[in-house]
C-alpha positions, 0 to 999 in steps of 0.5 A, a space after each residue: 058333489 057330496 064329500 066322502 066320510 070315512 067311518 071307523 069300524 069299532 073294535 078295529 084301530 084306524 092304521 094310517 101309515 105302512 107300519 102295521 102292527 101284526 096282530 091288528 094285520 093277522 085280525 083283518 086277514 083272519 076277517 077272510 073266510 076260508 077253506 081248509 086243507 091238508 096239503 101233502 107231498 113226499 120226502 126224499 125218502 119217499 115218506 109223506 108229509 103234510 100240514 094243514 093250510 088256508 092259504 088254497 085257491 085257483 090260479 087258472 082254467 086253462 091250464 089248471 093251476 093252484 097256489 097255496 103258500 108255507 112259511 119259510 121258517 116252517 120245518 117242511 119248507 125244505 120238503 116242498 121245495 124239493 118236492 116236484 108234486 104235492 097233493 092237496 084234500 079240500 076238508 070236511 066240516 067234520 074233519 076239523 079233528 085232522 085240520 088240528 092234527 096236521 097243524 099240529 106239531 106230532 111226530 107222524 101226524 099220519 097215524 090213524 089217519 085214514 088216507 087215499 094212496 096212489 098205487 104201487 109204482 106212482 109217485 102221487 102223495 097220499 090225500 085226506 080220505 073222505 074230503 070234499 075235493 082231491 087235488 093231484 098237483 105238479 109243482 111248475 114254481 115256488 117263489 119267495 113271497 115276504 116270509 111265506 114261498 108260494 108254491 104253484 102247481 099244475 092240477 093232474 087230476 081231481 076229484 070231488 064229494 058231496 058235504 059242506 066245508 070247513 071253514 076257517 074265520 077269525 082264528 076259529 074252525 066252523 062248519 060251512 
């Protein structure tokens, strides 16, 4: 039987214990591509909120369910965990504009953002107009996952477009 060789990957240092340094760890996480989306819900005062995330995916078909995941040490921590829905809008390549305003740390970073609202009376969080999927959620659980909860939701409803994605790789938005 042939031995196995471990090759080494350039530019990348080889980790032998569980002690990571946390830029080496963020650069492999980042080697990931992902979606991009802006996840909202509503304050207690029924104001919205929103930021930007990559940590979107599926959980399950039957039922539908999503997670995603929020530092604890985030000021909206508190308002999706109080939160009993949320809203998920999966962007467009040509939104990266709002990907940067909702990571960013602007006072209403809703304004000027053209937005899909639920109708007078409905408790649904508004949605990114134009993206490529709308996702309508009930939260059925958040855990405490490290220094990140992770938050679980039902899907309600949901809607998609036509257009590519954007994307999120190794620190940089791209066009899918």
């Amino acid at each position: 039987m042939a031995a196995v060789r471990a090759r080494h990957i350039p530019g990348l240092p080889i980790v032998k214990s569980h002690t990571f340094d946390p830029l080496a760890l963020r650069r492999a996480f980042g080697s990931f591509a992902t979606g991009v989306t802006v996840i909202t819900a509503l304050d207690e005062a029924g104001a919205p909120v929103g930021m930007t995330a990559n940590s979107f995916g599926s959980i399950s078909l039957d039922p539908p369910l999503v997670q995603w995941s929020l530092r604890i040490n985030s000021g909206l921590h508190p308002v999706f965990v109080r939160a009993e829905r949320f809203a998920v809008s999966v962007l467009r390549s040509d939104q990266e504009s709002l990907a940067r305003r909702f990571a960013s740390r602007v006072a209403n970073r809703f304004e000027g953002v053209e937005m899909v609202v639920a109708p007078p009376g409905d408790d649904s969080p508004p949605l990114i107009a134009d993206a490529i999927a709308h996702f309508q959620c009930r939260k059925v659980n958040d855990i405490r996952v490290g220094d990140h909860e992770l938050f679980i939701g039902q899907v309600l409803s949901v809607e998609t477009a036509p257009g590519a994605p954007l994307l999120f790789f190794r620190s940089q938005f791209q066009a899918g």
